[in-house]
Backbone as CSV, one residue per row, in Angstrom:
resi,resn,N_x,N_y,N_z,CA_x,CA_y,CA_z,C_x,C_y,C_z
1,UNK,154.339,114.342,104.040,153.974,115.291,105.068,152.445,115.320,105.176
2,UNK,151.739,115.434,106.145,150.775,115.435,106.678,150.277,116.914,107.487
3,UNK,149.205,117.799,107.180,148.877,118.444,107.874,148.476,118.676,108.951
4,UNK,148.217,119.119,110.182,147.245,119.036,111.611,147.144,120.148,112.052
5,UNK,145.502,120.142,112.004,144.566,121.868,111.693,144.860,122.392,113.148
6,UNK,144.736,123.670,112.851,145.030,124.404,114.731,144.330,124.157,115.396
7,UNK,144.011,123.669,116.978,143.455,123.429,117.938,143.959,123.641,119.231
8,UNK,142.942,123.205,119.926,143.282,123.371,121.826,143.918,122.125,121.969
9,UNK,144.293,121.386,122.497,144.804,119.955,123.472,144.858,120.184,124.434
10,UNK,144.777,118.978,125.118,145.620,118.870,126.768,146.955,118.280,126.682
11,UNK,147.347,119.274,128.039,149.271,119.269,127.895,149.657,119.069,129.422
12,UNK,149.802,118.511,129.701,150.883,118.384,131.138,150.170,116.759,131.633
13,UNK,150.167,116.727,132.963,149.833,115.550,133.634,148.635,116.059,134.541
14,UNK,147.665,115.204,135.118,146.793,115.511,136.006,147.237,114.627,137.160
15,UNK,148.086,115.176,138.338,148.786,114.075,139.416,147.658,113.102,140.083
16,UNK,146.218,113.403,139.568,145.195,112.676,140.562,145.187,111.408,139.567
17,UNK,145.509,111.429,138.316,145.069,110.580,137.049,146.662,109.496,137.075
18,UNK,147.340,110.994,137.296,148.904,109.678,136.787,149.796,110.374,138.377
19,UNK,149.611,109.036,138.948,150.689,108.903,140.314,152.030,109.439,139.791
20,UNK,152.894,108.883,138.994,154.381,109.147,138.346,154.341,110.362,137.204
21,UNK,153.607,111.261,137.320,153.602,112.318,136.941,154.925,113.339,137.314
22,UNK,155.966,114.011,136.874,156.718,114.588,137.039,156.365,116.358,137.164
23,UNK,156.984,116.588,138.497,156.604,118.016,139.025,156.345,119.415,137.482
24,UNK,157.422,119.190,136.931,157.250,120.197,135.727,155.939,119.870,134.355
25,UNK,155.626,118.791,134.575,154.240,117.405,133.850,152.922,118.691,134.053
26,UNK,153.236,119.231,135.721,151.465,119.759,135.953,151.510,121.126,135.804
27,UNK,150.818,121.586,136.035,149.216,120.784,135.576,148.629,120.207,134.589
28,UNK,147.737,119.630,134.066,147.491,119.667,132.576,146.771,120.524,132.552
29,UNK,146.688,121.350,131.077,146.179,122.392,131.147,145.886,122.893,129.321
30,UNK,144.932,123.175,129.113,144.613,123.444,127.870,145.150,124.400,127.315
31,UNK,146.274,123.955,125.348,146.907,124.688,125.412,146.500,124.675,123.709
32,UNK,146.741,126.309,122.911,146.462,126.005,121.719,147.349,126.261,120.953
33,UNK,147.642,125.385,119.465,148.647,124.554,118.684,148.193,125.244,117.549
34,UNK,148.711,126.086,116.842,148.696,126.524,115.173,148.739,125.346,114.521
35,UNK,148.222,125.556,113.243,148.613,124.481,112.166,150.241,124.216,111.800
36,UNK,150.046,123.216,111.339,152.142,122.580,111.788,151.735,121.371,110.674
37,UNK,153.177,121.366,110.022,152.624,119.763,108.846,154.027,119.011,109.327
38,UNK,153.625,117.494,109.628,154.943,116.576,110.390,155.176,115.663,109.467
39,UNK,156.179,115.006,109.188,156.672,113.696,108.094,155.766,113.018,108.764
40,UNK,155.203,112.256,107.773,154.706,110.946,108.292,155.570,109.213,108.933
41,UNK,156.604,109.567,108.348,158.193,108.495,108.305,158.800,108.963,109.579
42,UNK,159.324,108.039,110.408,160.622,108.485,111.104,162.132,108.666,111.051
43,UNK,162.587,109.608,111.532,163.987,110.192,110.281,164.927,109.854,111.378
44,UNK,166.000,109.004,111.289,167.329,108.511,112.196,168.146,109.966,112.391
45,UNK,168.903,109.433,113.239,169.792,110.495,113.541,170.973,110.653,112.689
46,UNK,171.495,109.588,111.918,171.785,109.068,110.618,171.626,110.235,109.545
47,UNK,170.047,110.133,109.370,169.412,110.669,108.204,169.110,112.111,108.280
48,UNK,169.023,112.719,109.419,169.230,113.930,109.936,170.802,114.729,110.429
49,UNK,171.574,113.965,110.137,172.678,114.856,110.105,173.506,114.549,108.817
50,UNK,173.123,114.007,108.208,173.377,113.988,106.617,172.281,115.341,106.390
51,UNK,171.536,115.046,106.110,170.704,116.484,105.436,171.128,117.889,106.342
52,UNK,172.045,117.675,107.342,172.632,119.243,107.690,173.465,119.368,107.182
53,UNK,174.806,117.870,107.186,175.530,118.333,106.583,175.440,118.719,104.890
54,UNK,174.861,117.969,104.146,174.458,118.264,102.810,173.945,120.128,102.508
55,UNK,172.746,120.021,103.097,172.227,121.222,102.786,172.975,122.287,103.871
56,UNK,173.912,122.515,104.481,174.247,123.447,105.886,173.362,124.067,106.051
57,UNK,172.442,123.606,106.640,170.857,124.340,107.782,171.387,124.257,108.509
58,UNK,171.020,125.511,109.064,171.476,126.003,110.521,170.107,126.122,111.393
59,UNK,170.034,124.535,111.944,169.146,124.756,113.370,169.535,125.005,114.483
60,UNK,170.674,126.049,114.487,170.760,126.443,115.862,171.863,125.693,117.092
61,UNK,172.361,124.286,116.302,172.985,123.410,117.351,174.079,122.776,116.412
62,UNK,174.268,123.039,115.100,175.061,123.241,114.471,176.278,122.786,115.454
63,UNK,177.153,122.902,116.152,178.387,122.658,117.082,177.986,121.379,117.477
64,UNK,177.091,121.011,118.376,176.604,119.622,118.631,176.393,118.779,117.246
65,UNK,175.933,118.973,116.589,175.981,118.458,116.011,177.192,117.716,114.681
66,UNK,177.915,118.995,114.111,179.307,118.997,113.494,180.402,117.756,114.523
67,UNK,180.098,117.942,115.888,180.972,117.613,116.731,180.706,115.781,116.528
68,UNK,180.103,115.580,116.057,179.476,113.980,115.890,179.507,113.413,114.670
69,UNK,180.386,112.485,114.707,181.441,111.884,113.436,179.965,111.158,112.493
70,UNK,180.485,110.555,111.029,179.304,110.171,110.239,179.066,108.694,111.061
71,UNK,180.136,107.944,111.678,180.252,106.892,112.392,179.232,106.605,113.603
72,UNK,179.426,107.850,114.379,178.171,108.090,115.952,177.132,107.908,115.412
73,UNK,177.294,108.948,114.172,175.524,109.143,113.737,174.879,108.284,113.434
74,UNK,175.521,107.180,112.616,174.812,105.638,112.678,174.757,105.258,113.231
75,UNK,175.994,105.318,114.318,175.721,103.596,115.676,174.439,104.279,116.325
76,UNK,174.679,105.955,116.563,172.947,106.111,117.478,171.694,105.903,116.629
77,UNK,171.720,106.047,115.688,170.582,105.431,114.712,170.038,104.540,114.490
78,UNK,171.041,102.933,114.526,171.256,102.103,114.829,170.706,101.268,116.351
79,UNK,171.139,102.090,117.283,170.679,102.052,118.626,169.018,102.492,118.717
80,UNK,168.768,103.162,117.879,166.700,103.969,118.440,166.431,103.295,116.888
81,UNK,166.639,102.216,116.555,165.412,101.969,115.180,164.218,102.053,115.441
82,UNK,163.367,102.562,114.581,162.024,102.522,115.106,161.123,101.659,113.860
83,UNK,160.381,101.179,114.534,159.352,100.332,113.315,158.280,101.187,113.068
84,UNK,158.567,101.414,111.530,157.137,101.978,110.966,156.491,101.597,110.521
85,UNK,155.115,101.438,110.220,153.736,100.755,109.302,153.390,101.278,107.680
């Protein structure tokens, strides 16, 4: 896990900057972010519904999720590999 200190950013799209900007995208507009710490690794969908079912955390979607065999959860995992460094 990795920390990232609170700050301002820019958040949306500027339609003069990006043509294919999507209506809900604008404005961009300066927005500020508390401190938040993110994995540095990317976690499959696989590897994230094992650790619900293991630990029963309840984020809230619990039903969607229960509803999705250990089988789905790999083939979609399977399907979004991502390469990490």
């Amino acid at each position: 896990m990795i920390n990232i200190p609170e700050r301002y950013f820019l958040m949306g799209a500027d339609e003069t900057k990006e043509e294919q900007a999507e209506y809900e995208e604008e404005p961009e507009r300066k927005v500020w972010l508390s401190e938040y710490s993110i994995q540095i690794h990317p976690v499959t969908v696989a590897e994230w519904y094992e650790f619900l079912t293991d630990t029963k955390y309840d984020w809230g979607y619990q039903k969607e999720i229960s509803e999705r065999s250990p089988y789905e959860a790999k083939k979609m995992s399977e399907n979004n590999k991502t390469i990490s460094k």
